[in-house]
C-alpha positions in Angstrom: 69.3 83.9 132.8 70.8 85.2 129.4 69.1 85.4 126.0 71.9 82.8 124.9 70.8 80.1 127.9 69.1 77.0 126.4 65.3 77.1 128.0 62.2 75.2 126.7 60.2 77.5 124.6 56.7 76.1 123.8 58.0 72.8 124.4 60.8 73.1 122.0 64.5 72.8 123.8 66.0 74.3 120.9 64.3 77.3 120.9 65.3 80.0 123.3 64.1 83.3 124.2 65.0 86.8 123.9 63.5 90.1 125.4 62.1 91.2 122.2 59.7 88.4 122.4 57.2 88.4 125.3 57.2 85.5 127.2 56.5 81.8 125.8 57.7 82.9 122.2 61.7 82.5 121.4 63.6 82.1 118.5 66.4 79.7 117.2 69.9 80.3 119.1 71.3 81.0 115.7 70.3 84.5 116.0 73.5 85.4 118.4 76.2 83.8 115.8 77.6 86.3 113.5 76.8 85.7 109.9 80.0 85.5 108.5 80.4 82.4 111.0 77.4 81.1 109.7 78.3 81.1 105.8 82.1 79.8 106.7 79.8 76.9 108.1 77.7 76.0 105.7 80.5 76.6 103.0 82.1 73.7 104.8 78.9 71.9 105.1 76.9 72.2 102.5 77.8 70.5 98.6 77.3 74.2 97.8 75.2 77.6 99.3 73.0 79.4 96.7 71.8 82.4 97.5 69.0 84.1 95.7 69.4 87.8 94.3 67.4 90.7 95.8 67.8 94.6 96.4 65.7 95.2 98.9 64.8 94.3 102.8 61.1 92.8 101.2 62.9 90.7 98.7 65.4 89.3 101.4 62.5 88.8 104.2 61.1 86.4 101.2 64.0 84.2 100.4 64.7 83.8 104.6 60.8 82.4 104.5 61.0 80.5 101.7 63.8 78.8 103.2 66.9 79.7 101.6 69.9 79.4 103.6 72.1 82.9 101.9 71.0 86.2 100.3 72.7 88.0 98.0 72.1 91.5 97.7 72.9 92.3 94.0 74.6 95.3 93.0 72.8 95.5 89.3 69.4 94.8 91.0 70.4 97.7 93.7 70.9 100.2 90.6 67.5 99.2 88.8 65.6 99.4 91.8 67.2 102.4 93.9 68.1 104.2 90.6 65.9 102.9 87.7 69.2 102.5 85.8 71.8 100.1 84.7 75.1 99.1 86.6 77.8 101.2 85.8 78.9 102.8 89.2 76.1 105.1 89.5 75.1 104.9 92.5 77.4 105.1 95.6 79.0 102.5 98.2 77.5 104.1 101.4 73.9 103.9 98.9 74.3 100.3 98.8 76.0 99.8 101.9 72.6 101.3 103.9 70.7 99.1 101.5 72.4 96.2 102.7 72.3 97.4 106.6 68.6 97.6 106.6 68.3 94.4 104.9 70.1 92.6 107.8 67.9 94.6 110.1 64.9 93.6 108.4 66.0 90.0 108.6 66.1 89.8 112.0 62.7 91.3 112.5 61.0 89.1 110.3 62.4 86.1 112.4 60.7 87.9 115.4 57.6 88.3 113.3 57.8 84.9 112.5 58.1 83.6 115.5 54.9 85.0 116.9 52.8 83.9 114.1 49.5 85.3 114.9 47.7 83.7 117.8 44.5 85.2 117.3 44.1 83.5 114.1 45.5 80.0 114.4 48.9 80.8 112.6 52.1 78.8 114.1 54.9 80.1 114.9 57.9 79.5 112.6 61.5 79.3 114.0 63.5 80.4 111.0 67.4 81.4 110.9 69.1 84.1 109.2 70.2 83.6 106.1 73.6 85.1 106.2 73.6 88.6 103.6 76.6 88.3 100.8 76.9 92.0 99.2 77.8 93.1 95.9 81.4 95.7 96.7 81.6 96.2 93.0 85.2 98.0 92.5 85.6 99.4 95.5 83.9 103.2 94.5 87.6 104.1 94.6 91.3 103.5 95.8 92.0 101.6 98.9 91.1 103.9 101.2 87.2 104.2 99.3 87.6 100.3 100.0 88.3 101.0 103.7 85.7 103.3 104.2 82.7 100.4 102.3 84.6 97.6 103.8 83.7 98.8 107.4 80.4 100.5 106.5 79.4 96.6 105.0 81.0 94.9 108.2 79.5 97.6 110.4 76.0 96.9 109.0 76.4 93.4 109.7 76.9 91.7 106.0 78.7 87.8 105.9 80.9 88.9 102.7 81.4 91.0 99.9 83.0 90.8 96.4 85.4 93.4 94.6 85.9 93.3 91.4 88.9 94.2 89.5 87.7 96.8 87.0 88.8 100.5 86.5 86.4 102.9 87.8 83.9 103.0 86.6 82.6 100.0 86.3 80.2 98.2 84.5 77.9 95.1 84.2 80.1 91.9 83.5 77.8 91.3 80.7 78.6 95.1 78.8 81.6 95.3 76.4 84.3 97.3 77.3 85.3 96.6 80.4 88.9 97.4 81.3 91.1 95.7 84.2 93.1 97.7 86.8 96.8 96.3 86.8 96.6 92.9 89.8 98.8 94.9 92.1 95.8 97.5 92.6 93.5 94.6 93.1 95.6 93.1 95.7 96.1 95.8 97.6 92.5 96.7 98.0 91.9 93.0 99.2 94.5 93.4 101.7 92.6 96.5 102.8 89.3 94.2 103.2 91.2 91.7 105.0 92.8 93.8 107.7 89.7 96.4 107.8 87.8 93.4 109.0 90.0 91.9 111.2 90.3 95.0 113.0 86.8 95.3 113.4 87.1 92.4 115.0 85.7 89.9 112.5 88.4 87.8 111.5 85.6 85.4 109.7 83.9 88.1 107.2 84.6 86.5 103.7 85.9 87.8 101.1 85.2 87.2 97.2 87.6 88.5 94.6 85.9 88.9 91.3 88.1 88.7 87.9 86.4 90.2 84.8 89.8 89.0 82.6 88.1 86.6 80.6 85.8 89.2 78.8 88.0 92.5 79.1 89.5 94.3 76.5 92.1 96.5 77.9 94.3 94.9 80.9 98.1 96.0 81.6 98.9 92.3 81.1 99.8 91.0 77.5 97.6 87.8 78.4 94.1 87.9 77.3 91.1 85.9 77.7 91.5 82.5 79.6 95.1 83.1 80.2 94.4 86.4 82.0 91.4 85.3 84.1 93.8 82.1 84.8 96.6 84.4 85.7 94.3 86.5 88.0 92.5 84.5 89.7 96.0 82.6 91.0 97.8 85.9 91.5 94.9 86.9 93.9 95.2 83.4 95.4 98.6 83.9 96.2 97.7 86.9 98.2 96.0 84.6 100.8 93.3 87.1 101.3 90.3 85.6 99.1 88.1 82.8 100.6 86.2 82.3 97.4 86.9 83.0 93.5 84.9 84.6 91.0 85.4 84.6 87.6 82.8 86.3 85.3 82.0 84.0 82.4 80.2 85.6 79.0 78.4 83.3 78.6 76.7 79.9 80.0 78.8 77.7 78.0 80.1 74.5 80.5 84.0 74.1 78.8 85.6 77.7 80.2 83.9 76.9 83.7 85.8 73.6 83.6 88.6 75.0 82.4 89.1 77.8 84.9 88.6 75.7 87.7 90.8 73.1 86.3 93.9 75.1 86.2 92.8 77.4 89.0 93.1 74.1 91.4 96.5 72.9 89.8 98.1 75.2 92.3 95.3 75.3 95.1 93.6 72.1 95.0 91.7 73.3 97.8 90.3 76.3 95.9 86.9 77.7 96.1 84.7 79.4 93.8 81.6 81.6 93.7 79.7 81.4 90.4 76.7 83.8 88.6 74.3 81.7 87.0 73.5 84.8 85.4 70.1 86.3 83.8 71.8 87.4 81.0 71.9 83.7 80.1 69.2 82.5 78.2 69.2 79.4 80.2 65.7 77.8 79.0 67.2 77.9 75.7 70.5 75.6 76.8 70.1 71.9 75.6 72.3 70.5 78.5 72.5 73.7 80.8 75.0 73.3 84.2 73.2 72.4 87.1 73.4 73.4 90.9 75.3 70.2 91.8 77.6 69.8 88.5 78.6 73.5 89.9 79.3 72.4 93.1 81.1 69.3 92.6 83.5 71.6 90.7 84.2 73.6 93.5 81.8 76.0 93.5 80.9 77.1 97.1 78.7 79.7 96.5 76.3 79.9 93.8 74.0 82.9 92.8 71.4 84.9 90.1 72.1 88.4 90.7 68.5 89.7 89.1 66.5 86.6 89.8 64.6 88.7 92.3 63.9 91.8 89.8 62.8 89.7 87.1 60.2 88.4 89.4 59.1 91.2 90.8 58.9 92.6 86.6 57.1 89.7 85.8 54.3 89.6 88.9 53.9 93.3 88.5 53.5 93.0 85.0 50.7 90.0 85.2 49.0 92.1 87.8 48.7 95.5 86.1 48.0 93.8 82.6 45.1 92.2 84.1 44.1 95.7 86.1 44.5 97.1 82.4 42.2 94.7 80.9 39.8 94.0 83.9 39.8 96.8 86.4 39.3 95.6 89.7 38.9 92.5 88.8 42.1 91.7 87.8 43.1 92.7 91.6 40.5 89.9 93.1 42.1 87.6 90.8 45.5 88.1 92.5 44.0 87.6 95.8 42.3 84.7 94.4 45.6 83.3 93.6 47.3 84.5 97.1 44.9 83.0 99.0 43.7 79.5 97.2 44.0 76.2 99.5 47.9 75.2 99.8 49.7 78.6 98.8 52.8 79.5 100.4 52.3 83.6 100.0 53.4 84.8 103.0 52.3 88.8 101.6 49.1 87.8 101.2 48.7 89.0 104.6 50.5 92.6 105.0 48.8 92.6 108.1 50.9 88.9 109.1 54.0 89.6 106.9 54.7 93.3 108.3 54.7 92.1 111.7 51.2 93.8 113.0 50.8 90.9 115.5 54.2 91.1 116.9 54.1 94.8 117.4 50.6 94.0 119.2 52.0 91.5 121.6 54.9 93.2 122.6 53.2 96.4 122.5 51.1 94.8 125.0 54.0 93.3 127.2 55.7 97.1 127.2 52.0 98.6 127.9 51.7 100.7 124.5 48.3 100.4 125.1 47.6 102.7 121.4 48.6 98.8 119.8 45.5 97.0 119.6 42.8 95.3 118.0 42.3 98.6 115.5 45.3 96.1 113.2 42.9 93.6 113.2 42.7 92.3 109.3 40.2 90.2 107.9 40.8 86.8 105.7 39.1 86.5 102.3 36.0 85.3 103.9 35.3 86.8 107.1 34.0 90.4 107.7 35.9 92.7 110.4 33.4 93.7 112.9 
């Protein structure tokens, strides 16, 4: 029997096992389908895929548990939290790349962990998929052959997609002023390169996203500027035949150049699909009418993201907690676990000891004899004393 070979698992048929599970636990048969399979599916199946922005494995283990069905692992979020700094190319593409490896690794094992639960304490196993991991390329850290060498280091490490943008080196934030454009012929040929690097890695399905910063740049070779130029862009990489999706970055969160662009984009290609940052530079909560999920995707919009939703949560928990610690001392730290812990919360990290996977290693510790994993990972809830 093979790991792919349909077999009740705990009375669940659609559940099947896999050696890294000891017998009687198994996992959902999505884990063998490559993830840029799985986001061409649900880009044909779902009104639209949204994918929450983190930069690290932690952050990604989070939106798979919560439920999310893509990741994207944000290239501004990457240089605040691997660099303390801003996105203007300062970081490298085999830095992010390795990011975005381990991420995919760590997705993976958290649907092992997850799918042990922990038996000792009453806590169900959860069969979750893998939310396929969509990766911020910026400008390709170069010419075409930098773009071959990231291209197969992100397919490599297992990624669904990436974007490239078409910005001179180096680059910047979409929201910074003066950006400058590198003339389309450039941009085309490092998409070509994506294209065929992939293919002969032999994943004909990894989707690409071309990124046009025209609408907002100041210096292009083109005489066209503003809508015009994004316009002209985004068809002229089009015409290539090598994006599946189109980005344009908008400055702001106004609704009319969103229309507009898509509009004129699908006058040629009706079928045209677009990826879209609902972007935290946007002061969204301040919008009287602001564009919504589903407006998005009946415009086309496939695939939908906030590239630093995840750091301004993690600046705004952090924040809460060591404000309280400030005021408080210790406890301010009781009243997070308070908070973690109160009837009805979905925290999964409330439990590093459940979260991190300490019952998984122990069972299958077990299974390959390790006898060193044992009860000493034993952790207590709120109210009961270890003894």
């Amino acid at each position: 029997m093979t790991a792919l070979e349909p077999r009740v698992v705990r009375g669940q048929p659609d559940i099947v096992p896999t050696p890294l599970l000891p017998p009687g636990f198994g996992v959902p048969p999505t884990r063998w389908i490559h993830p840029s399979v799985r986001m061409r599916e649900l880009l044909r199946t779902e009104p639209y895929l949204f994918g929450p922005g983190v930069y690290d494995p932690m952050g990604a283990q989070l939106v798979m548990h919560h439920g999310f069905k893509a990741v994207y692992f944000s290239g501004y979020s990457f240089a605040i939290g691997h660099l303390g700094t801003t996105d203007m190319d300062l970081y490298s593409g085999p830095e992010i790349a390795d990011g975005a490896r381990r991420t995919v690794s760590a997705l993976r094992k958290y649907q092992l962990t997850a799918a042990v639960g922990d038996p000792e304490k009453g806590v169900a196993p959860r069969h979750l998929d893998i939310p396929p991991v969509i990766v911020d390329m910026d400008a390709g850290y170069g010419n075409i052959f930098n773009v071959q060498r990231q291209t197969e280091l992100l397919v490599n490490g297992g990624v669904a997609a990436a974007h490239l943008e078409d910005q001179v080196l180096p680059k910047r934030c979409g929201h910074i002023g003066g950006k400058a454009l590198v003339p389309a012929t450039e941009m085309i040929g490092k998409l070509r390169m994506m294209r065929a690097v992939a293919d002969d890695l032999g994943n004909p399905e990894f989707v690409v996203i071309a990124r046009t910063d025209g609408l907002s740049a100041v210096d292009a070779p083109q005489s066209e500027r503003g809508m015009d130029l994004a316009i002209d862009r985004g068809l002229r990489y089009l015409d290539s035949g090598v994006p599946d999706l189109l980005w344009c970055e908008f400055p702001t969160s106004d609704r009319g150049p969103v229309e507009t662009f898509s509009t004129e984009i699908r006058k040629r290609y009706p079928e045209a699909r677009f990826a879209f940052n609902y972007s935290s530079s946007f002061k969204w909560f301040n919008d009287p009418e602001p564009m919504t999920f589903a407006e998005l995707g009946e415009m086309g919009v496939g695939f939908i993201f906030i590239t630093l939703g995840g750091q301004h949560a993690t600046g705004h928990g952090l924040s809460t907690l060591l404000s309280a610690m400030a005021e408080r001392q210790e406890q301010g730290y009781i009243e997070l676990q308070r908070r973690e812990w109160e009837p009805g919360a979905d925290i999964p990290t409330r439990s590093h000891h459940q979260f991190s996977g300490v019952p998984y290693h122990h069972l299958v510790g077990t299974a390959y004899d390790a006898a060193r994993l044992g009860t000493e990972f034993v952790e207590a809830l709120p109210d009961e004393k270890v003894v």
